[in-house]
C-alpha positions in Angstrom: 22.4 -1.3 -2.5 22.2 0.8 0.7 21.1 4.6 2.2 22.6 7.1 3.6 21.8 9.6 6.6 23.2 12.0 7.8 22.1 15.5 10.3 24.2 18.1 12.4 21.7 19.7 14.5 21.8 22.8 17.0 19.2 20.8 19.0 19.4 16.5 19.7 19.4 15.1 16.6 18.8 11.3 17.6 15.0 11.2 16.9 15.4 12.7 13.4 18.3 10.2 12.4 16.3 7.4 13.6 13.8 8.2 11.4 15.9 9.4 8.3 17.4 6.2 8.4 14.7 4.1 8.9 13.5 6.1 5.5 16.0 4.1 3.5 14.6 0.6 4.9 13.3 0.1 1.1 17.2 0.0 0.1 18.6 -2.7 1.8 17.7 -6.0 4.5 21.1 -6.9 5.9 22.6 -4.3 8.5 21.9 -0.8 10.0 23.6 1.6 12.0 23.8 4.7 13.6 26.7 6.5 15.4 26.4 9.9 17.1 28.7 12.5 18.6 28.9 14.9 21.2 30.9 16.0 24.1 31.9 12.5 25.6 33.1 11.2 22.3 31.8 9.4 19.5 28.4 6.7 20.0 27.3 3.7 17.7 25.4 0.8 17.7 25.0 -1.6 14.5 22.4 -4.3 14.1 21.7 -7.0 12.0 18.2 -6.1 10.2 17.9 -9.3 8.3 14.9 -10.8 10.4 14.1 -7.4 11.7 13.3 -4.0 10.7 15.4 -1.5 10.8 13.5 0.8 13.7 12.3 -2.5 15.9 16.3 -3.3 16.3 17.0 0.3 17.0 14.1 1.8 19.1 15.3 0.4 22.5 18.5 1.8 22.0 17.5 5.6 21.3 17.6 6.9 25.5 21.3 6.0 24.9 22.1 8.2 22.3 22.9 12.0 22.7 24.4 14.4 20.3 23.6 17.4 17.7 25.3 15.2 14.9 24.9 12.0 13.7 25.1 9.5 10.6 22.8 6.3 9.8 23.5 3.9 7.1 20.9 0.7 5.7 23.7 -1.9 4.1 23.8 -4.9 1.9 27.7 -5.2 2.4 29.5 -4.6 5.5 28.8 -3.2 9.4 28.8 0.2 9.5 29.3 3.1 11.0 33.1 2.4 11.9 35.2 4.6 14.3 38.6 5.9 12.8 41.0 7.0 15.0 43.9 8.9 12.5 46.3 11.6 11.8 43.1 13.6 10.8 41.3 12.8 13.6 38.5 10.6 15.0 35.7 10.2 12.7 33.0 8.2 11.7 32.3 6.9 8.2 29.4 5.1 6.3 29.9 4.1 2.4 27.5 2.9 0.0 28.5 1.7 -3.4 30.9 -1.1 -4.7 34.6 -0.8 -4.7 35.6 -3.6 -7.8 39.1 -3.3 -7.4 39.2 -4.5 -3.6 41.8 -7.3 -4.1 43.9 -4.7 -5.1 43.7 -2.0 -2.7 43.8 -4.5 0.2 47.0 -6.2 -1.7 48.5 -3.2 -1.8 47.8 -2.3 1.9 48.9 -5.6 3.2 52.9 -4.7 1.2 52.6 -1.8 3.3 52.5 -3.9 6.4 49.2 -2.2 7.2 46.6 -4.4 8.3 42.3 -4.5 8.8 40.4 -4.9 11.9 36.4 -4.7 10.3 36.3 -8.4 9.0 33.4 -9.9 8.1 33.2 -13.6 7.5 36.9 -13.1 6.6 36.5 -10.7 4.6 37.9 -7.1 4.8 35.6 -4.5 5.5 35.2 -2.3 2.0 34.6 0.3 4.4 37.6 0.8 6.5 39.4 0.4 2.9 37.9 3.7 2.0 38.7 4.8 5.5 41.9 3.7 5.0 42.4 5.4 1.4 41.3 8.5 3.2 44.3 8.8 5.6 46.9 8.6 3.1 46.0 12.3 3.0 46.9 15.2 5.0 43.6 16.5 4.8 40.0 15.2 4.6 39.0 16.5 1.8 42.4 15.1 -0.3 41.9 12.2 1.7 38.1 12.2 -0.1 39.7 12.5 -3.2 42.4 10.6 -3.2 39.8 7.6 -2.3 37.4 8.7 -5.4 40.5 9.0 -7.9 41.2 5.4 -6.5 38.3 2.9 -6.3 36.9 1.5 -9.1 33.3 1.2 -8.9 31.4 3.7 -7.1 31.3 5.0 -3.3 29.2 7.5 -1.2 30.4 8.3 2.0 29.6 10.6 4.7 32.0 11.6 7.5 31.0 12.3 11.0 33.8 14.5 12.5 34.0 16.5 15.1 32.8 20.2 13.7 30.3 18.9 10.9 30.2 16.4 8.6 31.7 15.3 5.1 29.3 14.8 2.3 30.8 12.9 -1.0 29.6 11.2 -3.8 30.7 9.2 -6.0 33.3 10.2 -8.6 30.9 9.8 -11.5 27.3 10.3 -9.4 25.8 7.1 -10.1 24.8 6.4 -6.3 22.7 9.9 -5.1 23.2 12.3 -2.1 20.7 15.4 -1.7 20.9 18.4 0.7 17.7 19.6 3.4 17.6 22.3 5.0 15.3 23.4 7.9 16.0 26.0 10.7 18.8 25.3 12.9 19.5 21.9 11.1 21.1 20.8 8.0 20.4 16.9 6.5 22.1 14.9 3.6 20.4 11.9 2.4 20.6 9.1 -0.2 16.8 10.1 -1.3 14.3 12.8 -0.5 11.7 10.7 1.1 13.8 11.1 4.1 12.7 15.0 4.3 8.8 15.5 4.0 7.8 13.9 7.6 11.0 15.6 9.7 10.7 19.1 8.3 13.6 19.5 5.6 13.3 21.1 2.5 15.1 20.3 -0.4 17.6 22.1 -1.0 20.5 20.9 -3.0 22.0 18.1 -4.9 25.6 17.6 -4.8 27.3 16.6 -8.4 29.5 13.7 -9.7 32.5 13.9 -7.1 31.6 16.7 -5.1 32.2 17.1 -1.8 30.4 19.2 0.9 30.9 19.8 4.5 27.8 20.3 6.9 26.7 22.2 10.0 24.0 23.4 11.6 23.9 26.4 9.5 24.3 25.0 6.2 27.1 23.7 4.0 30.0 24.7 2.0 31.4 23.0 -1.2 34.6 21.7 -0.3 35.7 20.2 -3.5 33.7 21.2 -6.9 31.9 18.2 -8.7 32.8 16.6 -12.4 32.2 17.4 -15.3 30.7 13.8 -15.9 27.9 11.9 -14.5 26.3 8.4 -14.9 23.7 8.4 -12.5 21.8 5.1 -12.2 18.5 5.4 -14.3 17.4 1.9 -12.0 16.9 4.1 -9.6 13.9 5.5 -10.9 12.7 1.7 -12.3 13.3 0.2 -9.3 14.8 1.4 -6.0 13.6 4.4 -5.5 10.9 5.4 -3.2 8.1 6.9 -5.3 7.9 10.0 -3.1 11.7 10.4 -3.7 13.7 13.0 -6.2 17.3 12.4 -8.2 18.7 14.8 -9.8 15.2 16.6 -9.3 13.5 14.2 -11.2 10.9 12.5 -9.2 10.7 8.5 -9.2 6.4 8.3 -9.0 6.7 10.6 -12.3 9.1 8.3 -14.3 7.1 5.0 -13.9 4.4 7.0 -14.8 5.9 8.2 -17.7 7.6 4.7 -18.6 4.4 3.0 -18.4 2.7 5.3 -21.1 5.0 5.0 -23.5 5.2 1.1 -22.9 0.8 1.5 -23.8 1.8 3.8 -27.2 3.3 1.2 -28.4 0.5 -1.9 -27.7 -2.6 -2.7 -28.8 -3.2 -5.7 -27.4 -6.5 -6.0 -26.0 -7.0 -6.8 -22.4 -9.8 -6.3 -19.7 -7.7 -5.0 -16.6 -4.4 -3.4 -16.0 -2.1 -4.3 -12.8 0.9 -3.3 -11.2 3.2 -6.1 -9.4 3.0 -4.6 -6.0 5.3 -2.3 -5.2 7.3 -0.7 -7.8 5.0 -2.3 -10.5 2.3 0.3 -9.5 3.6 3.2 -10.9 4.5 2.2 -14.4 0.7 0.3 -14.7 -1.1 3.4 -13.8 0.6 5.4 -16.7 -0.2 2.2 -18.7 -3.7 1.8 -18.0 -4.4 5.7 -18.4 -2.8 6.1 -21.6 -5.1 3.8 -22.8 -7.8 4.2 -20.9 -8.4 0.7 -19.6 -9.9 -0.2 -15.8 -6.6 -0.3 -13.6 -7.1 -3.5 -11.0 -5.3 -5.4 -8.0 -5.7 -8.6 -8.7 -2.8 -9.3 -7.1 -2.4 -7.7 -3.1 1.3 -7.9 -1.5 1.3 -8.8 2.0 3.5 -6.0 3.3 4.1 -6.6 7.5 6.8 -9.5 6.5 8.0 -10.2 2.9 10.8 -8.3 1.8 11.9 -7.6 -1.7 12.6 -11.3 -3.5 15.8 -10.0 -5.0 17.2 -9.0 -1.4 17.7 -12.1 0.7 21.3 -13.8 0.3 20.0 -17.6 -0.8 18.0 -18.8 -3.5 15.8 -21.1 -1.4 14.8 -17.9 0.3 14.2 -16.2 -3.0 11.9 -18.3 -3.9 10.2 -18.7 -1.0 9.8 -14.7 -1.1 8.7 -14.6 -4.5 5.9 -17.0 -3.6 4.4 -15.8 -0.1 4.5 -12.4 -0.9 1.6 -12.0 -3.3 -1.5 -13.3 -2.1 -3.9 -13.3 -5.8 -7.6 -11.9 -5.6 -9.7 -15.2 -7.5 -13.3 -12.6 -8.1 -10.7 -10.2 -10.5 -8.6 -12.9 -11.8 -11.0 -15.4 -13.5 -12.2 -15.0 -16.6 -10.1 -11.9 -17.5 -7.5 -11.3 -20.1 -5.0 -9.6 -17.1 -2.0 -6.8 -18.8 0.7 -6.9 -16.0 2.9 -4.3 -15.9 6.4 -4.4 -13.8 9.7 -2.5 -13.3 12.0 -5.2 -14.5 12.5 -9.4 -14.6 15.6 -10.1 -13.5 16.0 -14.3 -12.6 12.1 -14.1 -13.2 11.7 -16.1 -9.7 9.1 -14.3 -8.6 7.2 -13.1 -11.9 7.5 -17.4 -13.3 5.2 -17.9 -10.1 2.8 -15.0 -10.0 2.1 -16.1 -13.7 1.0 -19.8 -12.6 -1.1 -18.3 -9.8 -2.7 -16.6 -12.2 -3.6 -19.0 -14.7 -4.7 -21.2 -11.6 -6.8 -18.7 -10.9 -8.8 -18.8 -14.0 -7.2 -15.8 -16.3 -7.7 -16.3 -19.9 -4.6 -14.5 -20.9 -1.8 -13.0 -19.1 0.3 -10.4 -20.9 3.8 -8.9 -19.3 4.6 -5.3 -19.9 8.9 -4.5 -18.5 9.7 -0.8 -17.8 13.0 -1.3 -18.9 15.1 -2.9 -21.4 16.6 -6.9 -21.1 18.8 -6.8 -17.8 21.7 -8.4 -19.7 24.9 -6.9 -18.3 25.6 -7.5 -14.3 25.9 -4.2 -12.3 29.6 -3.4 -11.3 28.1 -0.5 -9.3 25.8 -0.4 -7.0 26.0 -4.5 -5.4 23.0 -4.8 -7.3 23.8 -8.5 -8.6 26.4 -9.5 -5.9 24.9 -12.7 -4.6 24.4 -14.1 -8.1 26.2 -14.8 -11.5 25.6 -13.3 -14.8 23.9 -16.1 -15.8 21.1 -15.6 -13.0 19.6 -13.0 -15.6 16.5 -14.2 -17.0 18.0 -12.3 -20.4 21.5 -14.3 -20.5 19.8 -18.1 -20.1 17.9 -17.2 -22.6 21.4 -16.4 -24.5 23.3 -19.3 -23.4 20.5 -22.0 -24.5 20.0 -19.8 -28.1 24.0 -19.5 -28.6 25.4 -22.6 -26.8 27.6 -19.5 -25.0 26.4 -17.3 -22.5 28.7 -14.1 -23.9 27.7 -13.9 -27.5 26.6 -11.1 -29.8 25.8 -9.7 -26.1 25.5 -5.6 -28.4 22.9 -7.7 -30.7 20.6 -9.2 -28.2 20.4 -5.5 -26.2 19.3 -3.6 -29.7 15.3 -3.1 -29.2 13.5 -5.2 -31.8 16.7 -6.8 -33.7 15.8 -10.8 -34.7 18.2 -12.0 -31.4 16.6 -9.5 -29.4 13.3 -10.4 -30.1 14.1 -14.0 -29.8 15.3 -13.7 -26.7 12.4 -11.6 -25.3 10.3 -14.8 -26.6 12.8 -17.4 -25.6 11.6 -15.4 -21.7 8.0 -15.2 -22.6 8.0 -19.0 -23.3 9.8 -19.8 -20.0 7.6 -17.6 -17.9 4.6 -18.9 -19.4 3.1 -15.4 -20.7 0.5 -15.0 -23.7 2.8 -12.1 -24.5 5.8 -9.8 -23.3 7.4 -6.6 -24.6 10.4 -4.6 -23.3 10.3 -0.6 -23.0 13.2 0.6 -25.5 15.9 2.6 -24.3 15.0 5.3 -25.9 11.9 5.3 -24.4 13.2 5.0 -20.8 15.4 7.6 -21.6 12.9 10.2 -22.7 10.6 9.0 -19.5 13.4 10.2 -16.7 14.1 13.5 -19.1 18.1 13.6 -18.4 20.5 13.1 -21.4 21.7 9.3 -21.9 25.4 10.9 -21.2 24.2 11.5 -17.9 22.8 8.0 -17.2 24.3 4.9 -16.5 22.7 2.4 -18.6 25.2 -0.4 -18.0 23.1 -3.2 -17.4 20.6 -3.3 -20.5 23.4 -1.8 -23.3 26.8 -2.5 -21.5 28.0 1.0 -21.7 29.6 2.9 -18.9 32.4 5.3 -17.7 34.7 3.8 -15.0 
């Protein structure tokens, strides 16, 4: 996915974006950067953060940085911040999002004789495309637009420029900016965890499309937001930070709420409660307190090395993730009928072999409890699913070995408790090895993040969406 940072400062604002950055580690393992300016020009350094943290590949490099205004970006996609030099101006931008119709835009470009200098592997950088987009304007802020109108997908951006910066999201708000305020400084961040710790309060979230421009003292709305918005409800399963707000909603409270209602609906009787460490915690503490069981840790994640299993680019990686990660605790695993709870089974890499660690460990029973409906549409949003194909998803294996076709009666198999949904959901149970598994209901993860459905996007477990 990725994070964004940004600050314009009436003091040095270095320390801060460091740290604001760094904040948005949870989002993404591949690249970081940060550029600053100030009255010698514009200042940026980019690192590769796959087999380093963000802040060890950057702390070396602060005494080299000056400046009142700055932008940091953590991304799965391209290296970022670029340095535009244009009609506009000279300005620094960092995107997050997916831009689907790429081929196109570059196609287009290239019959322009315009050409691309951020190449990755080959590959044009989606971020100078938005740059480019951006200069077909006469202004920033049409340039902004004209970019939104144009991609397909979804992208974030913020501009660094030389008075303030440019704060937009996405035309249809499914990847989150939020507004802090504290004296003399003015923030805009991809979550709210970013704030606590530097001394910004919350102060605003932009809407679907809208643009705002920053400074020390504030902001401005440069261009109003939409009337639609299809916010991504994953971000409260899984990316979000638990101390983190969207749309004012706070992440903690939704796994908390998801996990209750998953427990109103069960009876199955169990000894313990756990949470598959991290995001897992949340949702089994709602669980276990709705109905009043012991909450446990019979599993403990080894945090100083293993990143999320979903993250790294390779299989053989994934799986090596999956397994080193979790390290299982024998004294409150044996014997015990063990009620897991998790945010969501995606290839089911990782959960296949906590499972067998568990049984190995002596558990009588182990039951599964998802926050979230079947993952059974890919995302086209958020570069959530870019490194795999659809049939990756636990949920569509299951399909293809039921229907013979990967792609059939796709509406059927996402409707809570119809006959190919609930053989599906046991078609997963069986390959995962589980005494039993149950899905939360949309409905139910719905009511838990407390927006209207309109104003989610729920793409991946029903298939709907704006574009």
């Amino acid at each position: 996915m990725g994070g964004l940072f940004g600050i314009v400062s009436q003091a040095d604002c270095v320390t801060d974006l460091f740290y604001g950055t760094d904040y948005h580690s949870h989002l993404g393992t591949k690249r970081g950067g940060m550029a600053v300016r100030n009255d010698l020009g514009f200042h940026r350094a980019i690192h590769n953060i796959e087999n380093s943290y963000f802040r060890t590949k950057f702390e070396s490099e602060l005494v080299r940085f000056h400046g009142r205004q700055g932008v940091g970006v953590i991304s799965d996609t391209d290296p970022q911040p670029l340095i535009i030099d244009s009609h506009l101006g000279t300005f620094g931008i960092v995107t997050v999002g997916r831009i689907n119709n790429m081929d196109d835009l570059v196609g287009k470009a290239f019959a322009r004789k315009s050409y691309f200098s951020g190449t990755t592997d080959g590959i044009t950088s989606p971020t100078e495309v938005v740059a480019m987009l951006i200069c077909q304007e006469d202004s920033y802020e049409d340039g902004i637009r004209y970019a939104q109108d144009t991609i397909l997908g979804s992208c974030s951006l913020l501009l660094l420029t030389e008075k303030g910066i440019y704060a937009a999201r996405d035309r249809l708000g499914r990847t989150p900016l939020v507004v802090g305020r504290r004296e003399g400084a003015t923030a805009v961040s991809s979550e709210t965890c970013a704030f606590p710790n530097l001394g910004f309060e919350t102060a605003y979230f932009p809407g679907p499309g809208e643009v705002l421009f920053l400074t020390a003292d504030g902001w401005e709305q440069r261009l109003p937001p939409g009337s639609r918005m299809q916010v991504c409800s994953f971000l409260w399963v899984y990316y979000g930070y638990p101390a983190s707000e969207f749309e004012g909603v706070n992440v903690e409270y939704v796994r908390y709420n998801c996990g209750a209602a998953l427990a109103r609906h069960d009876d199955v009787q169990v000894d313990l409660v756990a949470g598959i460490p991290d995001s897992g915690i949340g949702h089994a503490l709602g669980y276990a307190n709705e109905r009043k069981l012991p909450y446990s840790r019979p599993f403990v994640k080894y945090t100083p090395t293993w990143p999320r299993s979903f993250m790294p680019q390779n299989q053989a990686m994934r799986d090596l993730v999956a397994k080193m990660k979790l390290i299982p605790v024998r004294r409150l695993i044996a014997g015990q009928r063990l009620m897991l709870c998790d945010d969501s089974i995606v290839r089911g890499t990782q959960l296949k072999e906590n499972v067998q660690i568990l049984f190995d460990c002596s558990a009588c029973e182990v039951h599964m409890r998802i926050a979230c409906p079947t993952l059974i549409y890919p995302c086209d949003f958020l570069n959530f699913s870019t490194s795999r194909s659809t049939l990756d998803l636990a949920g569509r294996k299951i399909i293809q070995a039921l229907e013979g076709v990967e792609d059939k009666d796709l509406h059927l198999y996402a409707q809570a408790g119809s006959a190919k949904n609930l053989a599906m959901v046991d078609g997963i149970r069986s390959q995962l090895h589980l005494t039993s598994l149950r899905y939360q209901c949309l409905e139910d993860l719905v009511a838990a993040i407390g927006l209207p459905k309109e104003r989610l996007c729920t793409h991946c477990w029903d298939g709907s969406s704006y574009f």
